[in-house]
C-alpha positions in Angstrom: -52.1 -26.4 73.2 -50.0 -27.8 70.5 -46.0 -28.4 71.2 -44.2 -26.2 68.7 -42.9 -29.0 65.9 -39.7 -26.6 65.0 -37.0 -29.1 66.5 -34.1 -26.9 67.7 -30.5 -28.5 67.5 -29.0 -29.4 70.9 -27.0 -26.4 71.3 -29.8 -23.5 70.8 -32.0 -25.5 72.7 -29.7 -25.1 75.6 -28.8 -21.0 74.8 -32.7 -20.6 74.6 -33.1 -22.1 78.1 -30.1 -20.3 79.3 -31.7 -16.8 78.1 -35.4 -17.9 79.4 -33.8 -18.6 82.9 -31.6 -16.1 83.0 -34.4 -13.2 81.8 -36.6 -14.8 84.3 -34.1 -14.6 87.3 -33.3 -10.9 86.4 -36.0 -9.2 84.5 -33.3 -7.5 82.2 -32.4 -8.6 78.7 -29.7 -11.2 78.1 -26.5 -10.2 76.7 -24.0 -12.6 74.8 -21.0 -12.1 77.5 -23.3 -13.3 80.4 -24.3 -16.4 78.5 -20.5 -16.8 77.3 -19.5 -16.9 81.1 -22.6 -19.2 82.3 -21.6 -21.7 78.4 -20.9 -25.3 79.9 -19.3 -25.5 76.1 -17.0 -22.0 76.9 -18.5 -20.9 73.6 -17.2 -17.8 72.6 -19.2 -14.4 72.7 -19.5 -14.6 68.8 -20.4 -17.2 68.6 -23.4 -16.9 71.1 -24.6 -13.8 69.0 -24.7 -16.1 66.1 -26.9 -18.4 67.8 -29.0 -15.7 69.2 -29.6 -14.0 66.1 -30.5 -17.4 64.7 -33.0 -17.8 67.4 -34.3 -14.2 67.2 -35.1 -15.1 63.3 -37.0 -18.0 64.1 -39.5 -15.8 66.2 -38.1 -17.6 69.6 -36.0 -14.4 71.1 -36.3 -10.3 70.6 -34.3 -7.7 71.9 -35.2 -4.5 73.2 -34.2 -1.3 70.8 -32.6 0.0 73.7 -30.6 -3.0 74.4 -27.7 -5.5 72.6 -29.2 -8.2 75.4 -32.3 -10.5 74.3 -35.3 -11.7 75.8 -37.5 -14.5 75.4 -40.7 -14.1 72.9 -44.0 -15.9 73.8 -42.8 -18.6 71.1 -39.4 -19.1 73.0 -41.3 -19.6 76.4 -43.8 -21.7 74.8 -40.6 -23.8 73.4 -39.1 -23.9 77.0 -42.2 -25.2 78.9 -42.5 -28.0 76.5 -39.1 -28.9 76.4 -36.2 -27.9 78.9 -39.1 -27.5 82.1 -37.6 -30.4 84.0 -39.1 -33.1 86.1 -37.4 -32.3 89.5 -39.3 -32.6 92.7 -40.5 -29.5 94.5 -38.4 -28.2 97.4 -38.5 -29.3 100.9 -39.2 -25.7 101.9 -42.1 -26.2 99.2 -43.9 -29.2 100.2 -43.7 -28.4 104.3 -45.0 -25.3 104.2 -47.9 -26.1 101.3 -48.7 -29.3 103.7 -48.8 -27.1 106.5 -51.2 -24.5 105.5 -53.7 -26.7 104.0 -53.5 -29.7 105.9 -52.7 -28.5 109.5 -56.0 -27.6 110.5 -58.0 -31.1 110.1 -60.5 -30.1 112.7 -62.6 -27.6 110.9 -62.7 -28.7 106.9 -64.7 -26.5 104.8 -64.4 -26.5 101.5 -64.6 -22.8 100.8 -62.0 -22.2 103.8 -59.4 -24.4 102.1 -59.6 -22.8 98.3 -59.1 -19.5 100.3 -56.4 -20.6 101.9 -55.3 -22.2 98.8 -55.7 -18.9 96.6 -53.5 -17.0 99.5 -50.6 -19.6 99.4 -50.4 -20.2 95.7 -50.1 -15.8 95.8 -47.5 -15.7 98.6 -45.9 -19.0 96.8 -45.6 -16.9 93.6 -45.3 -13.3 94.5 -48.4 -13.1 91.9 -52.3 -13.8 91.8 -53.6 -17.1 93.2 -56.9 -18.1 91.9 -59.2 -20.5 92.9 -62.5 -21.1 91.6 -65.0 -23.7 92.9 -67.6 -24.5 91.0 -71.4 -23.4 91.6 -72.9 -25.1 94.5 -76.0 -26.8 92.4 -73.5 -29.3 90.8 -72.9 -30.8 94.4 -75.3 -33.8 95.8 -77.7 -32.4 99.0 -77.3 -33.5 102.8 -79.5 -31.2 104.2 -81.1 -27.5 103.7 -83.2 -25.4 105.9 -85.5 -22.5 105.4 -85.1 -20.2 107.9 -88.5 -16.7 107.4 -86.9 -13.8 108.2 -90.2 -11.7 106.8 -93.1 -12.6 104.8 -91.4 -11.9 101.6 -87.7 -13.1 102.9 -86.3 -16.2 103.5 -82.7 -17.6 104.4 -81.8 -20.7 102.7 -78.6 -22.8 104.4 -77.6 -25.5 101.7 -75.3 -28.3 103.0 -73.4 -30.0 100.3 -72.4 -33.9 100.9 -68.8 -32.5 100.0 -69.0 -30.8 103.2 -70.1 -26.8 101.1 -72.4 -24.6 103.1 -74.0 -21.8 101.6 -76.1 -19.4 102.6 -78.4 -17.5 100.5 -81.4 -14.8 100.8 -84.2 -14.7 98.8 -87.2 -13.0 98.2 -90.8 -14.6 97.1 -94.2 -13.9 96.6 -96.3 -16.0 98.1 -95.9 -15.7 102.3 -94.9 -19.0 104.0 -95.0 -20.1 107.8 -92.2 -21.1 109.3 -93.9 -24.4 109.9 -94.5 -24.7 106.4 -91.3 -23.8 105.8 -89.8 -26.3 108.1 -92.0 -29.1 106.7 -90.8 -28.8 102.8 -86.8 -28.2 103.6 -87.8 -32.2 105.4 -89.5 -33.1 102.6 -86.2 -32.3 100.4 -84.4 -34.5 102.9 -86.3 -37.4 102.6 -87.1 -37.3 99.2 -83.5 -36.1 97.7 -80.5 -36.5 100.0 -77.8 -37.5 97.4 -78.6 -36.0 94.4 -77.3 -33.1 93.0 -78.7 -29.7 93.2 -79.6 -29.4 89.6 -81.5 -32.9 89.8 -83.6 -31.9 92.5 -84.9 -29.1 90.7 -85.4 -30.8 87.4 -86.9 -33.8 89.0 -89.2 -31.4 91.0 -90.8 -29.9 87.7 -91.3 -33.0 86.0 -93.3 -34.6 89.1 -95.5 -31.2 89.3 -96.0 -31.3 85.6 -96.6 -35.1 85.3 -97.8 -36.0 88.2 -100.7 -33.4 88.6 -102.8 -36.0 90.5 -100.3 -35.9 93.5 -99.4 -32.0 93.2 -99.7 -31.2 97.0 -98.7 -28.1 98.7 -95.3 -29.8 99.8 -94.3 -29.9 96.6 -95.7 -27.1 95.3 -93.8 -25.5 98.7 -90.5 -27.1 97.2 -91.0 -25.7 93.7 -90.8 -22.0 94.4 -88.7 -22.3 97.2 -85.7 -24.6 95.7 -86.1 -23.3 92.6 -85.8 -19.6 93.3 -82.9 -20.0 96.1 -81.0 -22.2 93.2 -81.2 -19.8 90.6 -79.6 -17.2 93.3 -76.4 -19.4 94.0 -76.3 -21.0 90.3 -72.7 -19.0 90.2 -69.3 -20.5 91.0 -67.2 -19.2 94.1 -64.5 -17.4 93.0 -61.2 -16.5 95.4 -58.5 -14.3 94.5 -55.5 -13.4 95.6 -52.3 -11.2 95.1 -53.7 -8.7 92.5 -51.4 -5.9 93.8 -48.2 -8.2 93.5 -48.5 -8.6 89.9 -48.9 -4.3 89.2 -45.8 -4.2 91.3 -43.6 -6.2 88.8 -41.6 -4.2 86.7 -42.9 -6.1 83.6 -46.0 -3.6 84.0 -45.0 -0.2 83.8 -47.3 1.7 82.3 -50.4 3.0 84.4 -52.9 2.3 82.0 -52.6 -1.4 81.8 -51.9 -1.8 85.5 -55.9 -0.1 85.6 -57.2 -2.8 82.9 -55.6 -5.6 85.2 -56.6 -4.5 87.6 -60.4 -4.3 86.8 -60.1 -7.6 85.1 -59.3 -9.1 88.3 -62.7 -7.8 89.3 -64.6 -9.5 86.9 -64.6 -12.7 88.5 -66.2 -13.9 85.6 -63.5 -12.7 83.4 -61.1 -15.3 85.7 -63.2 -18.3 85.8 -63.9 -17.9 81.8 -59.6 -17.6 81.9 -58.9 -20.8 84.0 -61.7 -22.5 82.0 -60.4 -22.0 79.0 -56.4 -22.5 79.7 -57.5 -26.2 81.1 -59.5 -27.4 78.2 -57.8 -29.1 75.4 -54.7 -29.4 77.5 -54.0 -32.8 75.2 -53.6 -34.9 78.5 -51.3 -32.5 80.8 -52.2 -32.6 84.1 -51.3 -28.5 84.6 -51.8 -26.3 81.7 -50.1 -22.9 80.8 -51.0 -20.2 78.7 -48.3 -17.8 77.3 -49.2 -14.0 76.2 -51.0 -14.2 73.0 -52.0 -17.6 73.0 -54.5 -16.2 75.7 -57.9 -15.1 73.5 -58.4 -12.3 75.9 -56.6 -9.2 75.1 -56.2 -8.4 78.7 -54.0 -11.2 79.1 -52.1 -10.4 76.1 -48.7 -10.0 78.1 -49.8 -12.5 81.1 -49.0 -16.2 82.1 -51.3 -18.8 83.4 -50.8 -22.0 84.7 -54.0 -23.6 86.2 -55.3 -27.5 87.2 -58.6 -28.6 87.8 -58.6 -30.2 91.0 -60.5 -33.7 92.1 -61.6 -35.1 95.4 -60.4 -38.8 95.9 -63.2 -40.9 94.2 -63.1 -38.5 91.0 -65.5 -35.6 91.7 -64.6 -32.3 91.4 -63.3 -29.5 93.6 -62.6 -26.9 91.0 -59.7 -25.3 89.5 -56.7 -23.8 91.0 -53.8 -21.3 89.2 -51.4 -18.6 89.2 -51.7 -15.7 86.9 -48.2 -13.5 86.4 -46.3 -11.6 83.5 -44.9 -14.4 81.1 -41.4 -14.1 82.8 -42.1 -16.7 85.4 -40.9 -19.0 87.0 -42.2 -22.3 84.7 -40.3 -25.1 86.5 -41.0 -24.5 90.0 -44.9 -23.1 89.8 -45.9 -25.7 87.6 -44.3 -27.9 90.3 -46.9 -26.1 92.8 -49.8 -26.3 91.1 -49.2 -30.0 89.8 -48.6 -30.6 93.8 -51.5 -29.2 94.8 -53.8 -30.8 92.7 -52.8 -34.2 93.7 -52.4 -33.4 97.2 -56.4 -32.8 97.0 -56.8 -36.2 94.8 -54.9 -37.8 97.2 -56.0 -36.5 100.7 -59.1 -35.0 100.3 -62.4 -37.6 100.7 -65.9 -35.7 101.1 -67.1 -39.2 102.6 -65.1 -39.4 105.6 -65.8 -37.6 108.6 -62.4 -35.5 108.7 -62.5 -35.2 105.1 -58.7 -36.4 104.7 -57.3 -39.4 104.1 -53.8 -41.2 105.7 -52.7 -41.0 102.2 -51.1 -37.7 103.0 -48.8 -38.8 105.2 -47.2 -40.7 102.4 -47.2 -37.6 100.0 
């Protein structure tokens, strides 16, 4: 996202702030006599109405027919977030209680546990919608898989994931398989393919029954069908949501209609993972992105915020991406604080390789 390249003058940079802050803390529009009183400058009500209106005619504030107060535009927060969001550490409160619910249980690490726990506490964190999306199950490396006949035309397939994933998935074949047979290709998997990826398995799989016709035996003919059709079943990415009903209650969404479109967008899980995707790329080096109102490309988030982070084990590979989705009057300096947090705390404590799967290097954090 580019910065906006208008350079504001010292002093409306600081009455823009002073609005954005103040709109966000009360959800009503600013008037001049509650900025005169808040001035560091004691600048008089006129001539905060003269900066304001200055403002408003550079597309960075509105006001409200109904109203003399002003309100931010998606230009002003835009302004605001690349310039007055300070650099301030989170909150004690903050950090102890994120630490606490995704660090205090060490004993039982799964990744799908944590991002749920994740999506809940960025929600209850934000009084909005945490989301969470890990991504599809076939970009992680194999360390073990089982097939488990539950008829003759259905199987169960348990994946383990070397980043500690477990996924189980049903599905249905035609050719009839004992569960000796079964047992004997989910070992020749093992030994042939522990450590590489999902997606490799099943590429390197065709090419050896394709170019290596001479040694096409029934294993892996076997491990064709059956890796092949229970990855194309969980080729999708695991999607966690939370908080849809706090952002319908905000008063920034009034009318019925489009609390019903958010509402089914938040269905679409889809809809959100195509939303995070495309609010992280060409973020121009940031480490947490945002995406105001109408620089969204979906028209359901016309009148939304997100601020999302793709996430990273220690070592560089990838957990997924976390963010919070809300009205545009949020709070910018302490949830992109959260979500930057967050994001690092995984970098930094989070190690597939080790048996706990977290490092001493949160205790330092």
């Amino acid at each position: 996202m580019k910065k906006d390249g208008h350079r504001l003058k010292d002093r409306k940079k600081e009455m823009l702030a002073a609005v954005v802050r103040a709109h966000i803390a009360t959800g009503q529009p600013v008037g001049s006599f509650a900025l005169a009183r808040q001035s560091a400058e004691r600048l008089s009500s006129a001539s905060i109405r003269n900066i304001c209106a200055e403002l408003e005619e550079e597309g960075y504030l509105t006001h409200p027919h109904t109203s003399a107060g002003r309100v931010p535009t998606d230009r002003g927060y835009r302004f605001y977030v690349d310039n007055c969001v300070g650099t301030a550490r989170l909150s004690r409160t903050d950090v102890a209680r994120i630490k606490e619910r995704l660090l205090g249980d060490r004993s039982q690490f799964n990744p799908e546990r944590l991002m749920e726990r994740t999506s809940k506490l960025l929600s209850q964190l934000s009084d909005n919608v945490g989301v969470v999306v890990l991504p599809s199950i076939a970009q992680d490396e194999l360390q073990h898989i089982d097939f488990v006949k539950l008829s003759d035309h259905r199987i169960l397939v348990i994946t383990v994931s070397s980043a500690g994933r477990v996924q189980d998935r049903f599905i249905r074949v035609e050719s009839i398989f004992s569960q000796d047979e079964l047992n004997s290709t989910a070992r020749y998997l093992v030994e042939n393919f522990q450590g590489w990826t999902l997606v490799q398995i099943r590429d390197e799989l065709v090419r050896r029954m394709t170019e290596e016709k001479a040694l096409y035996d029934k294993y892996l003919r076997n491990a064709v069908v059956l890796f092949s059709q229970s990855l194309q079943e969980g080729d999708q990415p695991d999607v966690f949501i939370e908080g849809a009903s706090n952002i319908i209650a905000k008063p920034d969404f009034t009318d019925t209609e489009r609390m019903r479109d958010l509402l089914k967008m938040f269905e679409q899980k889809g809809r959100i993972v195509g939303i995070l995707n495309e609010c992280i790329e060409n973020t121009g080096g940031e480490t947490v992105a945002v995406r105001i109102g109408s620089e969204n490309r979906y028209l359901d988030m016309r009148d939304c915020t997100v601020i999302a982070s793709r996430c990273f084990y220690a070592g560089g590979a990838a957990v997924g991406s976390i963010g919070v989705v809300g009205p545009t009057r949020l709070e910018y300096d302490r949830l992109i604080r959260i979500v930057d947090f967050i994001a690092k705390l995984f970098e930094t404590t989070l190690d597939p390789n080790s048996s706990s799967h977290l490092n001493r290097n949160a205790r330092t954090l």
